[in-house]
C-alpha positions in Angstrom: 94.0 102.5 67.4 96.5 104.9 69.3 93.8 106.2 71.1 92.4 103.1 72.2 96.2 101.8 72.6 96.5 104.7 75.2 93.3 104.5 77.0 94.1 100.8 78.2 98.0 102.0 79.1 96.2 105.2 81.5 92.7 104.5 82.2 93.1 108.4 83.8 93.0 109.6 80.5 91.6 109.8 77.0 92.5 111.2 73.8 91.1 114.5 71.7 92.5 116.1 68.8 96.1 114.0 69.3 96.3 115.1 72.9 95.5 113.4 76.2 92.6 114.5 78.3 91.4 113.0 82.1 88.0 111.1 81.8 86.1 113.7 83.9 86.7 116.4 81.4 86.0 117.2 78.2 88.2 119.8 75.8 86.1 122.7 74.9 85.6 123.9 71.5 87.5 127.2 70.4 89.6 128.3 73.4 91.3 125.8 75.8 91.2 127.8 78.8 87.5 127.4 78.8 88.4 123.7 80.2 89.1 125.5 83.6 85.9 128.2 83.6 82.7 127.5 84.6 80.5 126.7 82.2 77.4 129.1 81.3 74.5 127.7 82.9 75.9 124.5 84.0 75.5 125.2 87.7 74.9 121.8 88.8 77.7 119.9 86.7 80.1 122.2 88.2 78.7 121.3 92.0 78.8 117.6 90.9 82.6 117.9 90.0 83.2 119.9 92.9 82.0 117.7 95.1 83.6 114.7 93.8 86.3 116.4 93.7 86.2 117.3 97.8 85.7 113.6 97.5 88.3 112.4 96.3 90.9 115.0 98.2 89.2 113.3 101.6 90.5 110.0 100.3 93.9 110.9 99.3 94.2 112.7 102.3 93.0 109.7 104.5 95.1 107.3 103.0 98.3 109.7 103.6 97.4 109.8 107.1 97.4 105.8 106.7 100.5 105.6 104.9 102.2 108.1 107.7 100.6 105.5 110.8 102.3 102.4 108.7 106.0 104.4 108.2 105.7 105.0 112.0 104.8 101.5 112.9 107.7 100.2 110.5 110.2 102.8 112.1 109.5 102.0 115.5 109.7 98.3 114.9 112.8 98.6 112.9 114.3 100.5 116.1 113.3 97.9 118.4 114.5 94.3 116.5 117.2 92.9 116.7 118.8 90.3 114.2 117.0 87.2 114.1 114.2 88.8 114.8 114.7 89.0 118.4 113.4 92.1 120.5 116.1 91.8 123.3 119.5 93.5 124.2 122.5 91.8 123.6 124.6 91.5 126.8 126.9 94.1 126.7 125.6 96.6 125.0 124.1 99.7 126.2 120.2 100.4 125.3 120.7 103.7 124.1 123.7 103.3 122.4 122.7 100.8 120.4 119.7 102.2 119.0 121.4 105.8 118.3 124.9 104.5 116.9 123.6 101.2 115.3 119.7 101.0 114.7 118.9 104.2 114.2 121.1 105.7 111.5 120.4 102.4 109.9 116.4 103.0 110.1 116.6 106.4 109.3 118.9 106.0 106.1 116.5 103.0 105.0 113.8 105.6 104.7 115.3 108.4 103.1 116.8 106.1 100.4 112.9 104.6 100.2 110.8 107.6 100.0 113.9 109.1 97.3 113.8 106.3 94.9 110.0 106.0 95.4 109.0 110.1 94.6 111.7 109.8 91.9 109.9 107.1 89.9 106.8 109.1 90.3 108.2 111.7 88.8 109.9 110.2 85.7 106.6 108.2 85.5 104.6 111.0 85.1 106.9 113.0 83.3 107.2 110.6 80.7 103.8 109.2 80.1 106.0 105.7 80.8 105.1 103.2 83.7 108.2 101.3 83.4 110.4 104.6 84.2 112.3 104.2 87.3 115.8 105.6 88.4 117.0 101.7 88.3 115.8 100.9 84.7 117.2 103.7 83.4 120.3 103.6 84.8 120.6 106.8 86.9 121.3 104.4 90.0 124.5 103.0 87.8 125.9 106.6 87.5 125.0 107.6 91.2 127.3 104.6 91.8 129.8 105.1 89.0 130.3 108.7 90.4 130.7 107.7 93.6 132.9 105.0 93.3 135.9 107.3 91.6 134.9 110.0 93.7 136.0 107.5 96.5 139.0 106.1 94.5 140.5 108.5 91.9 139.3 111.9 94.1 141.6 114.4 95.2 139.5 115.4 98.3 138.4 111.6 99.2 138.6 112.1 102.7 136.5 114.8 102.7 133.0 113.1 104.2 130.8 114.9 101.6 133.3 114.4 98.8 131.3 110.7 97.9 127.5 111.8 98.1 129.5 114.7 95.7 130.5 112.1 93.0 127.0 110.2 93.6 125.0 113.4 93.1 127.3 114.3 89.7 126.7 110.9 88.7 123.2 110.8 88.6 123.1 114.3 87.0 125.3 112.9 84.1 123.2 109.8 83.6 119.8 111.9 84.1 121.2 114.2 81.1 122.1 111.8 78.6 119.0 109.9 78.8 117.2 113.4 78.1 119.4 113.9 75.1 118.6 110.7 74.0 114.6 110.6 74.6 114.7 113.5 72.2 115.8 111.0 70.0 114.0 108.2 70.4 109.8 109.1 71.9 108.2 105.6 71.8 108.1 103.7 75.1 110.3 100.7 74.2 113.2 103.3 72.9 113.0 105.2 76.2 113.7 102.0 78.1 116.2 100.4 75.6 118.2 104.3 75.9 117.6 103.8 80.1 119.0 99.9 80.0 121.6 100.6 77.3 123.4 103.5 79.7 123.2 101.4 83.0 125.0 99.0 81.3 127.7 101.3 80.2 127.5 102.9 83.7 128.3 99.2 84.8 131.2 98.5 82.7 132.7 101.5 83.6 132.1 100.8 87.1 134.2 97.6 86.8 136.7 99.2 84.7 137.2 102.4 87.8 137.3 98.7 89.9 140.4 96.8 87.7 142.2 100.5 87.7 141.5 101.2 91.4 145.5 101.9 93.4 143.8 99.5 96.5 142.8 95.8 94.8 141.5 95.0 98.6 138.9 97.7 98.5 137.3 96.4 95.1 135.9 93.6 96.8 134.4 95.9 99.4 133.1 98.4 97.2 131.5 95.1 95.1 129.5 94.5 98.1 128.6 97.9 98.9 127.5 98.0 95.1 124.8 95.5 96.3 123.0 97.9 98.1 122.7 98.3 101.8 121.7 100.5 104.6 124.0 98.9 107.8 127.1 100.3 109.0 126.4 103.8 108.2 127.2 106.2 111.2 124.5 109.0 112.2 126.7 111.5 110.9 127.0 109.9 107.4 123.4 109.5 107.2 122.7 113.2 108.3 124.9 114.8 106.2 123.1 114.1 103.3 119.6 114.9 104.2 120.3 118.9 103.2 120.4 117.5 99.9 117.6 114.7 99.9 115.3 117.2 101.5 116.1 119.7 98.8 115.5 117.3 95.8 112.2 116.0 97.3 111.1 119.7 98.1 111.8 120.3 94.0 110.2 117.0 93.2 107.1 117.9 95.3 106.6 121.2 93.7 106.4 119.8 90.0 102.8 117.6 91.2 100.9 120.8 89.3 103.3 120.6 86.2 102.7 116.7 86.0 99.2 116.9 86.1 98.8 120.0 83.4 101.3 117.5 81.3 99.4 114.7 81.0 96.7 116.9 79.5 98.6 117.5 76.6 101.5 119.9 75.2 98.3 122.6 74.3 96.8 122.4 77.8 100.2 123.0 79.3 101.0 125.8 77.3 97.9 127.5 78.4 98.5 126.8 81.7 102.2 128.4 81.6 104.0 125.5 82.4 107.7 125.7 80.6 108.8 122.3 79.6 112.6 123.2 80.3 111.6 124.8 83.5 110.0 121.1 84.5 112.4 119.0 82.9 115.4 121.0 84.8 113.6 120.8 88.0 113.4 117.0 87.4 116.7 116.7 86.7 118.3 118.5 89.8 115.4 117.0 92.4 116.2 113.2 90.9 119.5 113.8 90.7 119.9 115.1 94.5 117.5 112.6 95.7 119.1 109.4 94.1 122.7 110.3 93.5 123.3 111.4 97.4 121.5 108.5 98.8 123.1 105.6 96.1 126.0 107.1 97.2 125.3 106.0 100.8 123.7 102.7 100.2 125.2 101.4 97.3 122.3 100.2 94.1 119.2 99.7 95.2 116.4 99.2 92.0 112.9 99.0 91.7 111.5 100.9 94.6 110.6 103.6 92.1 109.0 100.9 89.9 107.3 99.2 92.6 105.7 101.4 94.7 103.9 104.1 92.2 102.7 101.1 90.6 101.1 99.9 93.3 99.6 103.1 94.5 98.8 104.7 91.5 95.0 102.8 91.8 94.6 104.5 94.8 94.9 108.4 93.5 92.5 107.7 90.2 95.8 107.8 88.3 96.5 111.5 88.8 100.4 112.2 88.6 100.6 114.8 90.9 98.1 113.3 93.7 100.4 110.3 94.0 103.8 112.0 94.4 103.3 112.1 98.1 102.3 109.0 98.4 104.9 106.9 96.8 107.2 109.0 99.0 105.5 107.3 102.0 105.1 104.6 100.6 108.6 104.0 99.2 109.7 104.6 102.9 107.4 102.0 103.9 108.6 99.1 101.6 112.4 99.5 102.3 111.4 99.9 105.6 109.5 96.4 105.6 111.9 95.0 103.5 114.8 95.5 105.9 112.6 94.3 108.8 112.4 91.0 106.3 115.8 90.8 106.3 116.8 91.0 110.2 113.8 88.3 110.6 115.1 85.9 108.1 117.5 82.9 110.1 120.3 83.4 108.0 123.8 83.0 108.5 124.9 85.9 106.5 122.7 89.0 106.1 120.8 89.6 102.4 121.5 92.8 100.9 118.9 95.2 100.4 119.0 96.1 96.9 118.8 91.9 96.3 115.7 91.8 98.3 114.5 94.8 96.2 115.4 93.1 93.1 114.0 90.0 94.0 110.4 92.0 94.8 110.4 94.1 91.9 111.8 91.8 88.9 108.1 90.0 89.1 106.2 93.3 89.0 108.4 94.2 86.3 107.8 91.4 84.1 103.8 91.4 85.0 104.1 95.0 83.7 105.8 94.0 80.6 103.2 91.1 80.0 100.3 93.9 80.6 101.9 95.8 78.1 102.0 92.6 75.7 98.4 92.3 76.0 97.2 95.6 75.5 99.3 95.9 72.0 
């Protein structure tokens, strides 16, 4: 029955001896390493996989390339429109200006934040075996904001431009760290998500509490609607000051795609291949917590991209966790790039917050994932 339970939940993979195995393989008897040696006098299985597996690499890579042309199409549209989905100047302002003081840190911060939430889920995804991990869920966005919000009331060095993506960063970290103390605890799928939901709500509450104790009662309802999640007013050096750090924690991310895949082949099959489950899970930590504390601390909460977007792509790589790192970071991109396009389109009087445009797109995949999850039990 767990077998069966776990080949529905990842049709990549199938399970031998208590471990999980991809489809296209099969364990060897006696020494596990012969999993990744030719076979004696199997010539031709080993030119059939080969090939397939050139076959798939075209694929992947083709479908980067399409992902890239779609980022590039949203990015230049996103430059180019104007609120109310108008494509003209507005009298009095200058062309240029305009598009390098207001459009384009606004573009370009919409796509960092994108690509970092979407790699992140990824990640935790394939780290934990769990399709419903995502930096939102499990509350690392609540501590990104928590940290940033009394790094920007109750800090000493508040003034200080990096002090904020600071607190953010720590504030991930924190939450990233007690949800791995406390999936040591609790291993089945509904007690990793019930440990995620139970510290964003403690992250919330003590958001509101840094809030009612803030010295400036006037900022709290700013900071409530920064909380919201949105990429406008944000100045070009704001937005480049913390792409050092986004850039780092995506590089780290990126370079666990190996780690991932030798994971999901079991504790054994890692072990063999020398992949150190504290190295991984340290990596994890400081890429996630670089990627989504510096850019929550820009935008304010912004949930489900990491939830979204791997689900929808995952199809597209056969299910393999380290093919589809790269393309949920294009792909993330892409959706908060479309959704903010959404929003400057819509005739409204007062403009919709990202992160409730995100919520509204992701709380439907999140319950059809739940349901999924229903009927496979």
């Amino acid at each position: 029955m767990a077998a069966d339970h776990a080949n529905r939940r990842w049709p990549c993979l199938r399970h031998t001896g208590g471990h999980s195995y991809p489809r296209t393989t099969q364990p060897a008897a006696g020494n596990i390493t012969h999993r990744f040696i030719s076979f004696s006098g199997a010539h031709s299985l080993n030119s059939d996989v080969h090939a397939a597996s050139r076959s798939l690499l075209l694929g992947i890579n083709e479908q980067r390339y399409l992902l890239l042309i779609i980022v590039a199409v949203l990015f230049c549209l996103s430059l180019i429109l104007a609120p109310g989905g108008s494509f003209s100047i507005p009298d009095g302002f200058d062309t240029s200006q305009l598009i390098l003081e207001v459009r384009l840190p606004r573009t370009l911060l919409t796509f960092i934040t994108g690509a970092s939430l979407g790699l992140s889920g990824a990640v935790l995804q394939g780290y934990s075996h769990n399709p419903l991990a995502e930096s939102g869920l499990l509350g690392i966005n609540s501590w990104a904001a928590l940290g940033a919000v009394i790094a920007f009331y109750f800090g000493p060095l508040a003034a200080l431009a990096w002090w904020v993506p600071l607190g953010g960063i720590i504030g991930a970290a924190v939450g990233l760290a007690a949800l791995g103390w406390l999936a040591r605890h609790s291993m089945s799928m509904t007690g990793f998500i019930l440990a995620g939901v139970a510290l964003s709500a403690l992250a919330s509450a003590l958001t509101t509490l840094a809030l009612n104790l803030a010295p400036n009662p006037f900022a709290a309802l700013e900071v409530i609607f920064w909380l919201m999640g949105s990429a406008s007013d944000k100045g070009l050096p704001q937005v480049l000051l913390i792409i050092p750090a986004v850039a780092l924690g995506c590089w780290l991310l990126l370079r666990t795609g190996p780690s991932l895949y030798g994971w999901s082949l079991g504790p054994d099959v890692a072990a063999t291949m020398g992949i150190s489950p504290q190295r991984l899970r340290t990596r994890i930590m400081l890429g996630c917590g670089l990627c989504v504390g510096s850019t929550i601390a820009m935008t304010g909460s912004i949930a489900f991209v990491g939830l979204v977007v791997p689900h929808l792509l995952r199809p597209l790589v056969r299910h393999r966790p380290d093919k589809l790192l790269l393309h949920s970071l294009l792909g993330g991109g892409a959706l908060l790039l479309l959704a903010d396009t959404l929003i400057r389109i819509l005739p409204m009087g007062n403009e919709l917050k990202l992160g409730v445009v995100t919520a509204l797109i992701g709380t439907p995949v999140l319950f059809h994932l739940l349901y999924r999850q229903r009927q496979e039990e």
